[in-house]
TORKOL-4160 file (C-alpha; in steps of 0.2 Angstrom, whole numbers, padded with zeros to 4 digits, m for minus):
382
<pt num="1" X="m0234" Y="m0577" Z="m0334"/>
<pt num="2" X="m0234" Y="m0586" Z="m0317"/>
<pt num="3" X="m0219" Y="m0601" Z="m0316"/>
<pt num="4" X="m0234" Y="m0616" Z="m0315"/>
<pt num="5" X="m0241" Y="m0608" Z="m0331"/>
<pt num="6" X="m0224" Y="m0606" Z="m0338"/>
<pt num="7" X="m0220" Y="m0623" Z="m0334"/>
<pt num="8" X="m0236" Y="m0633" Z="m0340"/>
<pt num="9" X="m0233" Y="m0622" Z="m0358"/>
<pt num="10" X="m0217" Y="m0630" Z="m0358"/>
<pt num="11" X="m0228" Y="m0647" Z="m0358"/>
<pt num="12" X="m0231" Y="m0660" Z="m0373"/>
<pt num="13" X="m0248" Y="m0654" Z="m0380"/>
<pt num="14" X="m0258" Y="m0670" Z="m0376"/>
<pt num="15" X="m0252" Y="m0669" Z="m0358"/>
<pt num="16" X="m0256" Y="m0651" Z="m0356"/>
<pt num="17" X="m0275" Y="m0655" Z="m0363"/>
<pt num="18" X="m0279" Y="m0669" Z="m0352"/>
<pt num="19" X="m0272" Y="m0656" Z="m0338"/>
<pt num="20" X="m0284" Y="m0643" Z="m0346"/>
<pt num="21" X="m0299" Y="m0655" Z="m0346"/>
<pt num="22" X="m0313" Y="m0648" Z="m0334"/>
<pt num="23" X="m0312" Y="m0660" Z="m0320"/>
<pt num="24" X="m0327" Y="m0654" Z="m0310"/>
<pt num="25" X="m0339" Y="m0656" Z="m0324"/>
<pt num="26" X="m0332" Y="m0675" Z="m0327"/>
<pt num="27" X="m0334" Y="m0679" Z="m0307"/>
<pt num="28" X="m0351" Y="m0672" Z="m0308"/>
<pt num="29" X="m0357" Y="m0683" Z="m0325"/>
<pt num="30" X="m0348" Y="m0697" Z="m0314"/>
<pt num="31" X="m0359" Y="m0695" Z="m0299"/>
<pt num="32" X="m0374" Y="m0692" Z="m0311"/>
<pt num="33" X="m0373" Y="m0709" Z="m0320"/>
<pt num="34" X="m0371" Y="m0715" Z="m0302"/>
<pt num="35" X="m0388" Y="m0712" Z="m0298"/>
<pt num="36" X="m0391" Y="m0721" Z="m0313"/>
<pt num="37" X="m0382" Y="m0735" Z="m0311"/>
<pt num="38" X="m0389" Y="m0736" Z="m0290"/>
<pt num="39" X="m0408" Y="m0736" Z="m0298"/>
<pt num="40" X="m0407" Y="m0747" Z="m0312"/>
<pt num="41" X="m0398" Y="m0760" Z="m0299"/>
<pt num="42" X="m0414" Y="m0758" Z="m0288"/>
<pt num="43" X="m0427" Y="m0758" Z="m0300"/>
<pt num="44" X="m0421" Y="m0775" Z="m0307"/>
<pt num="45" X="m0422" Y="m0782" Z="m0288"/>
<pt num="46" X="m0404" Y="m0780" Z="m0286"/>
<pt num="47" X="m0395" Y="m0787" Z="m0299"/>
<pt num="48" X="m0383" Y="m0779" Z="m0310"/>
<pt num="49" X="m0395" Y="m0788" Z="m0325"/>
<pt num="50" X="m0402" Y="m0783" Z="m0337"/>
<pt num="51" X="m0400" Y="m0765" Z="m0334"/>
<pt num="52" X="m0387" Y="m0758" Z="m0324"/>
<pt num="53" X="m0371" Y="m0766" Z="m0330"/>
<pt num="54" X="m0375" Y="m0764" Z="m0348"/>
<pt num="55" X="m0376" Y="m0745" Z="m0342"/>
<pt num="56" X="m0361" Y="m0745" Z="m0333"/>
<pt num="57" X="m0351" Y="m0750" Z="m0348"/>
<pt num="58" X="m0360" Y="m0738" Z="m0360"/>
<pt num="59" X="m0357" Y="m0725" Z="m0351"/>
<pt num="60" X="m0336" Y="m0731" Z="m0352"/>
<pt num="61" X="m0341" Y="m0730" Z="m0369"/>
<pt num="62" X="m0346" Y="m0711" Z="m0367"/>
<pt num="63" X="m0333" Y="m0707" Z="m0358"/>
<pt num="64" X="m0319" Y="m0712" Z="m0372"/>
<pt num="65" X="m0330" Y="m0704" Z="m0384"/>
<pt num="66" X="m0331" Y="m0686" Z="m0374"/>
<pt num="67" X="m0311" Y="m0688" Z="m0370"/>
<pt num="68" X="m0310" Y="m0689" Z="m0391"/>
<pt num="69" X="m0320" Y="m0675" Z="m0395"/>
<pt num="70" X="m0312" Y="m0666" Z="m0380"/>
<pt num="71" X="m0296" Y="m0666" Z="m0386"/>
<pt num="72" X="m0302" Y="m0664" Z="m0406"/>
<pt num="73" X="m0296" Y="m0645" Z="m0409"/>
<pt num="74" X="m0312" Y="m0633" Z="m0408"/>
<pt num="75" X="m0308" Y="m0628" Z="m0427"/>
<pt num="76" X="m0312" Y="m0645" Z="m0433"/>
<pt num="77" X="m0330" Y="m0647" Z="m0426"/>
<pt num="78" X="m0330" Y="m0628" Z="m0435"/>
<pt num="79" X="m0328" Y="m0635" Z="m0451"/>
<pt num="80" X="m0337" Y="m0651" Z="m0452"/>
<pt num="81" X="m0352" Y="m0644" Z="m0446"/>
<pt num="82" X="m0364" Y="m0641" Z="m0463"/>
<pt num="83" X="m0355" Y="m0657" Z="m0465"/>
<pt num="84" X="m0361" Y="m0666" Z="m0450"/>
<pt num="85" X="m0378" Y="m0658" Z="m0451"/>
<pt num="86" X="m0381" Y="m0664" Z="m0472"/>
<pt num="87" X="m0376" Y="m0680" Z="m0466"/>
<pt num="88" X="m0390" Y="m0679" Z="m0452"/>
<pt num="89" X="m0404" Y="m0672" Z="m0464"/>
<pt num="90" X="m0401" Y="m0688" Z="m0476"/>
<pt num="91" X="m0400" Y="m0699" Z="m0460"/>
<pt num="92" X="m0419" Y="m0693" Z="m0457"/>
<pt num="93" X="m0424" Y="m0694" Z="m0474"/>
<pt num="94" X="m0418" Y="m0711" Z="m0474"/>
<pt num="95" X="m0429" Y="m0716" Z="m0459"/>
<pt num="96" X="m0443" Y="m0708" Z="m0467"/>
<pt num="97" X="m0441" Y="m0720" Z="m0481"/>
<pt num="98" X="m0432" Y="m0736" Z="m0477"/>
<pt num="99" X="m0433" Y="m0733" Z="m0456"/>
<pt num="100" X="m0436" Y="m0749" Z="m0445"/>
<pt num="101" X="m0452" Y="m0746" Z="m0435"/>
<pt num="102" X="m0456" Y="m0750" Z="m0416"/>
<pt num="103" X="m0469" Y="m0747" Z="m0406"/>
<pt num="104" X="m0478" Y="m0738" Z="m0418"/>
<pt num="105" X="m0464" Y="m0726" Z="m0425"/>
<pt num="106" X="m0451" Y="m0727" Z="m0437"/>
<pt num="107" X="m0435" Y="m0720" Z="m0429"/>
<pt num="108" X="m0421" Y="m0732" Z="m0434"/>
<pt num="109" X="m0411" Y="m0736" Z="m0449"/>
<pt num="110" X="m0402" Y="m0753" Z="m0449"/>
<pt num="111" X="m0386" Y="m0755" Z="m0456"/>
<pt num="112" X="m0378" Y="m0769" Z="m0455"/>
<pt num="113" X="m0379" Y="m0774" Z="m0438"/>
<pt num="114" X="m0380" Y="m0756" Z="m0431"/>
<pt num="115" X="m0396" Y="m0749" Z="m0425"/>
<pt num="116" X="m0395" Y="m0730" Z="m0430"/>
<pt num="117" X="m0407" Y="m0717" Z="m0424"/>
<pt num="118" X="m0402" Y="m0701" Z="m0431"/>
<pt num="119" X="m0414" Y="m0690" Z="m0422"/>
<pt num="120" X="m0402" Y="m0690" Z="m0408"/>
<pt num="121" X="m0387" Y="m0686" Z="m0418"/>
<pt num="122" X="m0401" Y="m0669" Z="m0425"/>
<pt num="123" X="m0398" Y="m0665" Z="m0408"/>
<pt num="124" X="m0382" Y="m0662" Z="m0407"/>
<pt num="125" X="m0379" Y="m0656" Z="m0427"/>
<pt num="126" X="m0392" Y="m0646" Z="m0425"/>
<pt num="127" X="m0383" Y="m0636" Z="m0414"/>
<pt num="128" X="m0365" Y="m0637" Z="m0423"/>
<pt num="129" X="m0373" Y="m0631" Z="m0438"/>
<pt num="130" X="m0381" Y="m0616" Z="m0430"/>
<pt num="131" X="m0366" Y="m0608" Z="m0422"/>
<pt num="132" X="m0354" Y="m0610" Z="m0436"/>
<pt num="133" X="m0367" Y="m0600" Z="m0444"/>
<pt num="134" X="m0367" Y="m0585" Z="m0432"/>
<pt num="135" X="m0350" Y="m0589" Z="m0431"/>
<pt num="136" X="m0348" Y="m0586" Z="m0450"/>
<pt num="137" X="m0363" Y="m0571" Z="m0454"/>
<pt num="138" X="m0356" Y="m0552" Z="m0448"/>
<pt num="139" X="m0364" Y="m0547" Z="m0431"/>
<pt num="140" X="m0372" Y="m0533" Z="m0437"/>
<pt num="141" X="m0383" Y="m0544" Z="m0447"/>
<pt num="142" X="m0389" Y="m0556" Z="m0434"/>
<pt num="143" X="m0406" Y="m0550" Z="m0434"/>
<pt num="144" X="m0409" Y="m0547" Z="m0451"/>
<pt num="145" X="m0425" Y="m0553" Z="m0459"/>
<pt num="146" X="m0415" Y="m0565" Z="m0471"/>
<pt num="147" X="m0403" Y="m0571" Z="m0459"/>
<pt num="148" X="m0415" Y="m0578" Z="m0446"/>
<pt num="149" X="m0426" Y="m0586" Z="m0458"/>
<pt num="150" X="m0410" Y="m0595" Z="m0463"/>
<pt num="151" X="m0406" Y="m0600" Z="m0444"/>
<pt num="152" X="m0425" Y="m0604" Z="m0443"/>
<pt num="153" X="m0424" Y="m0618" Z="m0457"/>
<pt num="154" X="m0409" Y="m0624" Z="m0451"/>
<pt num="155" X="m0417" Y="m0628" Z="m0433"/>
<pt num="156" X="m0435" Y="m0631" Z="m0440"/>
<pt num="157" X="m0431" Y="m0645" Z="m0456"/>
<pt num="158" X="m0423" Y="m0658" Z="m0444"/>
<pt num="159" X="m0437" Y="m0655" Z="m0432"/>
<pt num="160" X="m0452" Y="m0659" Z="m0446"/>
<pt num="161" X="m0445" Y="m0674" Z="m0449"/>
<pt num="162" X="m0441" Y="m0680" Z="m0434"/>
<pt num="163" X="m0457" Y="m0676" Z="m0429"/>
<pt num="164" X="m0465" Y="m0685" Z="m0444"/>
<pt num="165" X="m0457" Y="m0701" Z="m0436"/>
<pt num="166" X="m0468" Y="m0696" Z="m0423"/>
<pt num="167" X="m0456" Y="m0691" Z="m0411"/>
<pt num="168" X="m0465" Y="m0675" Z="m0401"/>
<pt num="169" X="m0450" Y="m0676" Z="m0388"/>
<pt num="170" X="m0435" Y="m0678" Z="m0397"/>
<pt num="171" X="m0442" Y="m0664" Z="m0409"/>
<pt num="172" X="m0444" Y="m0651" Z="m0394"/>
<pt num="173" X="m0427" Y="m0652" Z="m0389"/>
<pt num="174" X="m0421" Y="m0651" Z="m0408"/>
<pt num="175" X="m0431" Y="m0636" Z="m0409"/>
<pt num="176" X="m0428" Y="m0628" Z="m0393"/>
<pt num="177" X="m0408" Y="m0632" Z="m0394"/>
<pt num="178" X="m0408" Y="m0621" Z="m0410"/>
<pt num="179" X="m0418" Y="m0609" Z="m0403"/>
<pt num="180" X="m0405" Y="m0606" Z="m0388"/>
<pt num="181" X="m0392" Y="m0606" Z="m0399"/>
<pt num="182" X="m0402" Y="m0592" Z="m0410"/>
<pt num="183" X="m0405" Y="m0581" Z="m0394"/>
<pt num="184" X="m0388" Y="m0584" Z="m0386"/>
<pt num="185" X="m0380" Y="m0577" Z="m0405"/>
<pt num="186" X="m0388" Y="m0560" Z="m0400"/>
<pt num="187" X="m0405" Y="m0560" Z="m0413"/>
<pt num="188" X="m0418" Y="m0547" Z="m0407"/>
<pt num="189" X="m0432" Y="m0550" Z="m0396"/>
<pt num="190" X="m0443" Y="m0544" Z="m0404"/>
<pt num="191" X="m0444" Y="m0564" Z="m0416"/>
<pt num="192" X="m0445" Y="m0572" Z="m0400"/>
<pt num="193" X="m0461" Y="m0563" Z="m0395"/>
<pt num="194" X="m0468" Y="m0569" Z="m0411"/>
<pt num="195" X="m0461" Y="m0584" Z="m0409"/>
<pt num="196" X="m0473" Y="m0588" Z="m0393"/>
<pt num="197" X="m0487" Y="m0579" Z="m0399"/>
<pt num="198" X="m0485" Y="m0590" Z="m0416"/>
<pt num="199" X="m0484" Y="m0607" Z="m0404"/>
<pt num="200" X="m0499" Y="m0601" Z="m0394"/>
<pt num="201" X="m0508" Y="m0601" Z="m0414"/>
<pt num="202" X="m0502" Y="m0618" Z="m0416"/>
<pt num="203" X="m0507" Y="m0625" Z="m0400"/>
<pt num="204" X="m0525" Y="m0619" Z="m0403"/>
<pt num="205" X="m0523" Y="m0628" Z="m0421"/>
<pt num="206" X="m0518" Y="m0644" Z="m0413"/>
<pt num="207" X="m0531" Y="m0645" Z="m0403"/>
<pt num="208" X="m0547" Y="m0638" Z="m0415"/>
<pt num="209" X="m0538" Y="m0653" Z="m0429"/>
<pt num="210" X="m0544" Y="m0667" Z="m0418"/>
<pt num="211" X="m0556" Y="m0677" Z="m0426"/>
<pt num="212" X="m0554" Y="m0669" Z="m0442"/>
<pt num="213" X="m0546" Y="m0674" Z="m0458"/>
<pt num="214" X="m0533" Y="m0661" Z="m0456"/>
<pt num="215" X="m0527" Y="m0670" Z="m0438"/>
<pt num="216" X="m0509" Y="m0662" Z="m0434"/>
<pt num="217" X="m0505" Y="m0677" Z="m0422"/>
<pt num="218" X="m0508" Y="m0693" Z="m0420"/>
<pt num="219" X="m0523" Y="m0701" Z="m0408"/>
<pt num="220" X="m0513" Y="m0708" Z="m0393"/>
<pt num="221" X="m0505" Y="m0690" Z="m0393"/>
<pt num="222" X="m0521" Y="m0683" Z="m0389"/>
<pt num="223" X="m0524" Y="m0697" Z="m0377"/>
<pt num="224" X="m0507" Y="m0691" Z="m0367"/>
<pt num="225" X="m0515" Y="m0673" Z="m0368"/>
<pt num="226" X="m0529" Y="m0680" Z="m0361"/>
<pt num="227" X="m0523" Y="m0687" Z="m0347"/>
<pt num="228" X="m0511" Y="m0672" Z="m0344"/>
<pt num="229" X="m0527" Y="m0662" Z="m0342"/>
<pt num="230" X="m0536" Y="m0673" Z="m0330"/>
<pt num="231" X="m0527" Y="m0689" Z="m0328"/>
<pt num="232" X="m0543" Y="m0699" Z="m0320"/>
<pt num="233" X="m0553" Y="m0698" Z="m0336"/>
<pt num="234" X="m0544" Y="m0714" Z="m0341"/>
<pt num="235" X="m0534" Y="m0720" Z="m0324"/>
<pt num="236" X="m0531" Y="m0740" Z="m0333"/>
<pt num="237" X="m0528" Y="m0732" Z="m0349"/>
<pt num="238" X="m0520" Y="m0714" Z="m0355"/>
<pt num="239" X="m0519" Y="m0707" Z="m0338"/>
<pt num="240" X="m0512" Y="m0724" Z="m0329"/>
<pt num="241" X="m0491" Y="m0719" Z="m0333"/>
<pt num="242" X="m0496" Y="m0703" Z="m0323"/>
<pt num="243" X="m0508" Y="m0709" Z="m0310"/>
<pt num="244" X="m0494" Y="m0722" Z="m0304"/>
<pt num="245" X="m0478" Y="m0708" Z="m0307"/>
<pt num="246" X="m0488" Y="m0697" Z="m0295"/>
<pt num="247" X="m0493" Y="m0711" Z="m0279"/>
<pt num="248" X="m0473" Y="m0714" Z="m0281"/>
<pt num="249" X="m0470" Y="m0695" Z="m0279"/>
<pt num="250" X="m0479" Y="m0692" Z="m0264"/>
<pt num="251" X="m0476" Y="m0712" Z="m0255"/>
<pt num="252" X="m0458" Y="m0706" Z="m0254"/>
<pt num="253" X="m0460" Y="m0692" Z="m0245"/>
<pt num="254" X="m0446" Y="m0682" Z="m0235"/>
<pt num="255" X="m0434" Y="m0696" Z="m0234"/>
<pt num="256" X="m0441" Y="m0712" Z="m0247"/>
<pt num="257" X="m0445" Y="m0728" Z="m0241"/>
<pt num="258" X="m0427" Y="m0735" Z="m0243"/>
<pt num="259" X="m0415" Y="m0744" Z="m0254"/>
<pt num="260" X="m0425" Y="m0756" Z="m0264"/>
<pt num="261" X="m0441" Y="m0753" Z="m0255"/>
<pt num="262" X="m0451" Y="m0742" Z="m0268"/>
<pt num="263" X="m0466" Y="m0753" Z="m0271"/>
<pt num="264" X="m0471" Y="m0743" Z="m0285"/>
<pt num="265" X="m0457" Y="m0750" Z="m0293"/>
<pt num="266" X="m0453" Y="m0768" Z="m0285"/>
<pt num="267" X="m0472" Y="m0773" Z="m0289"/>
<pt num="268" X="m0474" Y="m0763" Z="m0306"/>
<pt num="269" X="m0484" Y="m0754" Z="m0303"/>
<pt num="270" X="m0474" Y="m0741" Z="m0309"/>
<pt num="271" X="m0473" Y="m0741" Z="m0331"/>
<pt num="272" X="m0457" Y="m0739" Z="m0339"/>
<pt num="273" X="m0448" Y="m0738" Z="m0323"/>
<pt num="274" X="m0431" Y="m0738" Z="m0330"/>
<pt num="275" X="m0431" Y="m0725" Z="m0343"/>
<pt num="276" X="m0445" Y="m0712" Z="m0343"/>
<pt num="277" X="m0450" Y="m0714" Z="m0325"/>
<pt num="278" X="m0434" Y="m0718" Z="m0317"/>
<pt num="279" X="m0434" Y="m0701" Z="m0307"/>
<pt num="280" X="m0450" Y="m0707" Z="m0295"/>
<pt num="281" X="m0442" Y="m0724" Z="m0293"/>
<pt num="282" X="m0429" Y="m0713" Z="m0287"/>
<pt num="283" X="m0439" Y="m0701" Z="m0277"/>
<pt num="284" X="m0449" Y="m0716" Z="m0271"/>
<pt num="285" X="m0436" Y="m0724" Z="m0263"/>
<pt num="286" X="m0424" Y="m0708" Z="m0257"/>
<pt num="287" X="m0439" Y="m0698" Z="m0255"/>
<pt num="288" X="m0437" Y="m0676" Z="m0257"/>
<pt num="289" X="m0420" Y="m0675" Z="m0250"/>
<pt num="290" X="m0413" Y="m0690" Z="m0266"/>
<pt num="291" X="m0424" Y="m0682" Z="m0279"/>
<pt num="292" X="m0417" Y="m0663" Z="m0274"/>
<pt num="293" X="m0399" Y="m0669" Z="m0274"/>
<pt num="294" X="m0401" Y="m0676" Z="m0290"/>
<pt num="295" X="m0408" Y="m0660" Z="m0297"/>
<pt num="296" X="m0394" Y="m0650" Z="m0288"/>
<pt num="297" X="m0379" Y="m0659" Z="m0297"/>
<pt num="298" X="m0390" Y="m0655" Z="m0314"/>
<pt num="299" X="m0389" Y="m0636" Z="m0311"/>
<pt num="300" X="m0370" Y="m0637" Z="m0304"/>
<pt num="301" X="m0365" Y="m0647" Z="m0323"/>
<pt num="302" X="m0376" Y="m0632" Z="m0329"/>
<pt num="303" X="m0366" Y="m0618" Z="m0321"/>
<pt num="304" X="m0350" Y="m0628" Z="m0324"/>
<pt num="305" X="m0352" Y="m0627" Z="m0343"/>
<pt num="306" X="m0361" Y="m0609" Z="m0341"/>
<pt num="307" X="m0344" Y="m0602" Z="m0336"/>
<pt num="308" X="m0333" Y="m0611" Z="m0349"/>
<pt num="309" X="m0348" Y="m0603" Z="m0362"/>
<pt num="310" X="m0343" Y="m0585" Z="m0352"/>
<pt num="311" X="m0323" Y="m0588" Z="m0352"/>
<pt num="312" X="m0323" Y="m0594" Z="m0370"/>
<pt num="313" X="m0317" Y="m0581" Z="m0381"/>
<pt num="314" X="m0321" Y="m0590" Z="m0400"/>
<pt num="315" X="m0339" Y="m0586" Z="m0403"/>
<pt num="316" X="m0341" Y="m0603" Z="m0411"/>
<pt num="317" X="m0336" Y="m0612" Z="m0396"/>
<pt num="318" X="m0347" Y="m0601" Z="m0384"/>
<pt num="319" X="m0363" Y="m0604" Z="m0396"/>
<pt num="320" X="m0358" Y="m0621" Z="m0395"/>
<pt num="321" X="m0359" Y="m0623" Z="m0378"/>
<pt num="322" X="m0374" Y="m0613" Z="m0372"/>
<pt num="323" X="m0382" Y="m0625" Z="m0387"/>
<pt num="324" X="m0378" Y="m0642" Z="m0376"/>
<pt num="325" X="m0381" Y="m0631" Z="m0360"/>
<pt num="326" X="m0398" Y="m0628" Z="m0367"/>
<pt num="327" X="m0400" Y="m0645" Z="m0373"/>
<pt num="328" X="m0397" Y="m0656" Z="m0357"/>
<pt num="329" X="m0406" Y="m0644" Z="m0345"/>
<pt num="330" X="m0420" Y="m0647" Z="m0357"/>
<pt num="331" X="m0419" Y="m0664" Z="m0354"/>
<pt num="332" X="m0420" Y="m0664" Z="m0337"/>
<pt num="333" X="m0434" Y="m0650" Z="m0333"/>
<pt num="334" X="m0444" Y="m0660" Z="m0346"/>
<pt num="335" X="m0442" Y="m0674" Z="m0339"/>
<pt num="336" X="m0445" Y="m0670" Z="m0320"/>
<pt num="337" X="m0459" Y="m0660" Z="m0326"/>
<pt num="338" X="m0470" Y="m0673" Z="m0335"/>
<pt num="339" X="m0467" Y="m0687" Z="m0322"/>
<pt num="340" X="m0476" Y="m0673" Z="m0308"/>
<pt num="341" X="m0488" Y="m0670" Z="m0320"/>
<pt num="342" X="m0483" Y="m0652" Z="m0325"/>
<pt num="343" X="m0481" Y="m0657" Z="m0342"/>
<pt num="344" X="m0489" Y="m0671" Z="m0355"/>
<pt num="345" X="m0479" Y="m0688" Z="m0358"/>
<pt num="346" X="m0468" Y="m0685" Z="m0373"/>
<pt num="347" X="m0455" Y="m0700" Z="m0369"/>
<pt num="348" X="m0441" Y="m0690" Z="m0364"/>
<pt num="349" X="m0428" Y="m0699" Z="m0355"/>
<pt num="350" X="m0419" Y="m0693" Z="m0337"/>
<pt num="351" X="m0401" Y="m0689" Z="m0343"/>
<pt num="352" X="m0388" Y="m0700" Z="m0339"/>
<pt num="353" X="m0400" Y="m0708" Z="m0326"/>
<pt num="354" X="m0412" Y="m0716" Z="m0338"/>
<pt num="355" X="m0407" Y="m0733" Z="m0348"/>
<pt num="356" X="m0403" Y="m0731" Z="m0362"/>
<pt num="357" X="m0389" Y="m0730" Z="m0376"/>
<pt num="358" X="m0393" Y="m0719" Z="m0389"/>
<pt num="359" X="m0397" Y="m0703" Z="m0379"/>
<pt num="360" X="m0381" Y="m0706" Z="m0366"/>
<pt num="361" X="m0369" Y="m0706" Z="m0382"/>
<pt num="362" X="m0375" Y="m0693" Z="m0389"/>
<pt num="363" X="m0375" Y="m0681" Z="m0373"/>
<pt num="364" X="m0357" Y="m0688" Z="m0369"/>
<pt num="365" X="m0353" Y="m0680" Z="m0387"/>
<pt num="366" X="m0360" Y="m0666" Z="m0382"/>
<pt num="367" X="m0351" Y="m0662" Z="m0367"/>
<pt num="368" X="m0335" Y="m0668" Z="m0377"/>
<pt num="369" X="m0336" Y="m0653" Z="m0387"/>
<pt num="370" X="m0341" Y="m0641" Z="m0370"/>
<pt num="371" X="m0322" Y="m0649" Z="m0365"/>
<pt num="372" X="m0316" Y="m0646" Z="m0383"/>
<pt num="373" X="m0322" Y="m0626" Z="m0380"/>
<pt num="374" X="m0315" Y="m0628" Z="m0365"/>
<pt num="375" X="m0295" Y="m0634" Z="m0369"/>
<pt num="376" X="m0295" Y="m0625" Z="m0384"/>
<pt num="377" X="m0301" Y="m0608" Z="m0379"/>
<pt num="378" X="m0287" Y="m0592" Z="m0381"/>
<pt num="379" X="m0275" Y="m0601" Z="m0367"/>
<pt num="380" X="m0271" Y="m0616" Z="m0380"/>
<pt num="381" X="m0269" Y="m0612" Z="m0400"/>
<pt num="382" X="m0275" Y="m0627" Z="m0410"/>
């Protein structure tokens, strides 16, 4: 044992956590919410109102939450994850029932004066509930028959339901969260395989149901598939978010027209330019060079919490973190990808870049339990 080792054991054990916190992933969320909090000051012609500083002070918010969870031993979140996830399954089936709708989908439950949306908290239980599961089974049975069905269920119930709310975007990332956290446990390829070719059925299926009495999604859903396909059938209409996300794109070019100069954004043009479409707002005005640094702070927080997954030794803690890992790059790469028109528009918000409250809370909890993995791995007994 070195003498700085011997010496910080030696330590109180709330100082020797918040020495143990992974600094370099907290500088880089800081620096990521930066962007965040530079773009919404721009969109709203430079004023902190109504956008950036209520950001700014949500993401304090965050931040407290994450330095909690972090410093919550990692046994804890084991144990009240069926807990956590029940809770969430009610939460939905409340929404389904007694939910508060807006713009045309019932996604909240108001209690009191909170405004709850649990389909954000499916995707972090979700994921809880999956690897205290692996955590639990023998690995020997990973890939039995019975065993993935289980997992199966326990990814695919919250994901009908949020998807009955409808939700299409926030049910992918349910979905494929869980189905990290399945693949990352160990379970054979062989269900994966099936897995595609069974989603390449049910993509046919969607499609043949239009127009039918058996119609598997809603009409303005097809309308966004549409205008995915060929986004000039409807250029005023369906196709109008991405016809004005893509003259941003290419206006900005190598090096953006400047600070405040997007005219995308300024003249709105540009719909939803704080939230789903903040990243051409961004690459607009900072051009290639801001929207690829944006992109590379995404994938150095992604090999940051990779090697905490690699370093942790408690299988739960390193399912649990390949699950948020999987999570926020899915965020992301969604994101980018149907705002260049690589992918439909299933409302999927930038993270940590993007206004918002529900979604930034919730990922700060998730990266609260990457640093909970992190402080309480083999070095530091619980």
């Amino acid at each position: 044992m070195s003498y700085l080792e011997y010496n910080t054991r030696q330590m109180p054990s709330g100082l020797r956590k918040v020495l143990y916190l992974n600094w370099p992933l907290i500088a880089l969320l800081i620096m990521v919410a930066g962007y965040g909090f530079v773009m919404l000051y721009s969109v709203a012609g430079g004023s902190l109102t109504p956008w950036a500083e209520p950001q700014i002070k949500r993401f304090g918010i965050g931040l407290l939450c994450m330095l909690i969870v972090a410093f919550t031993p990692l046994w804890f979140w084991r144990s009240i994850a069926g807990v956590a996830y029940g809770v969430t399954i009610l939460l939905l089936l409340g929404v389904e029932f007694f939910g508060s709708v807006g713009m045309g989908a019932k996604r909240w439950l108001v209690i009191g004066p909170m405004r709850l949306q649990p389909s954000e908290l499916a995707k972090i239980t979700t994921i809880l509930a999956l690897a205290a599961y692996y955590d639990w089974i023998d690995m020997k049975k990973i890939s039995h028959p019975v065993h993935v069905v289980i997992a199966a269920l326990i990814a695919l119930v919250p994901t009908l339901l949020v998807l009955r709310q409808p939700d299409l975007g926030t049910a992918m990332l349910i979905a494929a969260g869980g189905g990290v956290v399945i693949f990352a446990a160990g379970v054979h390829w062989g269900y994966f395989a099936a897995l595609i070719g069974s989603a390449a059925g049910l993509v046919t299926a969607v499609l043949q149901s239009r127009g039918t009495e058996w119609q598997l999604l809603k009409d303005y859903q097809y309308r966004r598939i549409d205008a995915f396909l060929d986004p000039t059938l409807d250029p005023l209409g369906a196709g109008y978010h991405i016809n004005q996300s893509m003259i941003a794109l290419g206006s900005g070019g190598w090096s953006g027209r400047g600070f405040m100069e997007g005219t995308q954004a300024r003249l709105n043009f540009l719909p939803e330019k704080h939230t789903d479409f903040i990243f051409t707002t961004l690459a607009e005005e900072f051009g290639f060079v801001g929207a690829s640094s944006l992109l590379l702070l995404y994938m150095m927080i992604i090999a940051v919490c990779l090697l905490t997954a690699l370093r942790t030794t408690n299988r739960f803690g390193a399912l649990l973190v390949m699950g948020v890992i999987g999570n926020f790059f899915l965020y992301f790469a969604v994101n980018m990808a149907m705002v260049m028109g690589l992918a439909p528009v299933v409302g999927v918000p930038l993270p940590l870049v993007s206004f918002g409250g529900s979604a930034m809370l919730v990922l700060m909890v998730g990266f609260g339990l990457v640093h909970s993995a992190h402080i309480h791995r083999a070095r530091l007994p619980s």
